[in-house]
C-alpha positions, 0 to 999 in steps of 0.5 A: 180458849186462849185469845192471843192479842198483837200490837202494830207498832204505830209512829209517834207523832212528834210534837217538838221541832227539828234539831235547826229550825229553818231561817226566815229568808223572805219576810213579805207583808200585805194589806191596811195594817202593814203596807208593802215596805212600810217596815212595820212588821218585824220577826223577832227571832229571825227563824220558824221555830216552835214560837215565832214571833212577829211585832206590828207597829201599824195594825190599828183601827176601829172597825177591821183591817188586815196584814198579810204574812208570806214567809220564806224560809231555810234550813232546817233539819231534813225530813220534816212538815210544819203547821200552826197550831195556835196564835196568840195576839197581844195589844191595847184595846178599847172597847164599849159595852155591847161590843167584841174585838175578833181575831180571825187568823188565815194560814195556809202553805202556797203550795196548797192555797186551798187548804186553809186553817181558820183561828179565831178569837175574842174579847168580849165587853158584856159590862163596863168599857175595856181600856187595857192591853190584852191577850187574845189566843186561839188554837186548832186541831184542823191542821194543815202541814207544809210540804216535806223539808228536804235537803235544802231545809225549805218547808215551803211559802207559809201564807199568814192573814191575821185579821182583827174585827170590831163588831157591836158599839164602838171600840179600837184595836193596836195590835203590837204583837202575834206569837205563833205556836207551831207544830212539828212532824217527821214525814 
């Protein structure tokens, strides 16, 4: 008896950006660590490639705070959806032993609120006091991807909440820096 076997071809899924990234048209920020026209939240690069990056200058304190991303772009290749993937936070922290700075990022697309991605990290002081810059990453496979790019190149409103925490004894955050890694997808 021979046993005939067939294989469905079955799309890749592509891990690359578009051949143009879309543009940051519209940067808008909110909350106690980046107040509305503050200016202290800045892209570096300008578009929503595989890595943007943004530099904060008041994201500080000792217990919690918050800024709130919303970012409108264009642009980009036709045919495409997007979605972070990871978040990667750099700045000086100080904390005592029996404490841990979380970092609990929100991301989500306007045209879909509900559907929410939550990253989080952490630095923990199990032993002697933390005095130094760090980096603190986190990662999902939880996706949730943008709507599909079309002629315009516009992915839609991208909703990013970074939050940091401290919890235990006492310690302090200046968060400098968020780099977030994007995953790309052909729809």
């Amino acid at each position: 008896m021979r046993a005939t076997l067939f294989f469905a071809a079955i799309p890749a899924l592509v891990l690359a950006a578009p051949d143009r990234a879309p543009q940051i048209t519209s940067l808008k920020f909110s909350g106690s660590g980046c107040p509305n026209d503050s200016g202290s939240v800045k892209a570096v690069y300008g578009e929503l490639g595989d890595n943007p990056v943004f530099t904060f200058s008041q994201l500080r304190g000792a217990d919690t705070g918050n800024c709130e991303l919303h970012i409108q772009s264009s642009g980009a290749s036709q045919g495409w959806q997007v979605a972070v993937k990871e978040v990667t936070y750099q700045g000086n922290v100080q904390l005592s032993s029996g404490s841990q700075l979380d970092t609990i990022t929100q991301a989500f697309w306007s045209e879909h609120a509900a559907d929410t991605t939550v990253l989080r990290g952490s630095v923990v002081c199990a032993g002697s006091d933390i005095k130094d810059y760090v980096t603190v990453r986190s990662s999902t496979n939880d996706l949730k991807w943008s709507k599909c790019t079309g002629s315009d190149g516009n992915p839609g409103i991208l909703n990013v909440n970074a939050r940091p925490v401290v919890q235990g004894n006492s310690g302090t955050y200046d968060i400098k820096q968020a780099t977030w890694g994007l995953q790309w997808r052909k729809c």
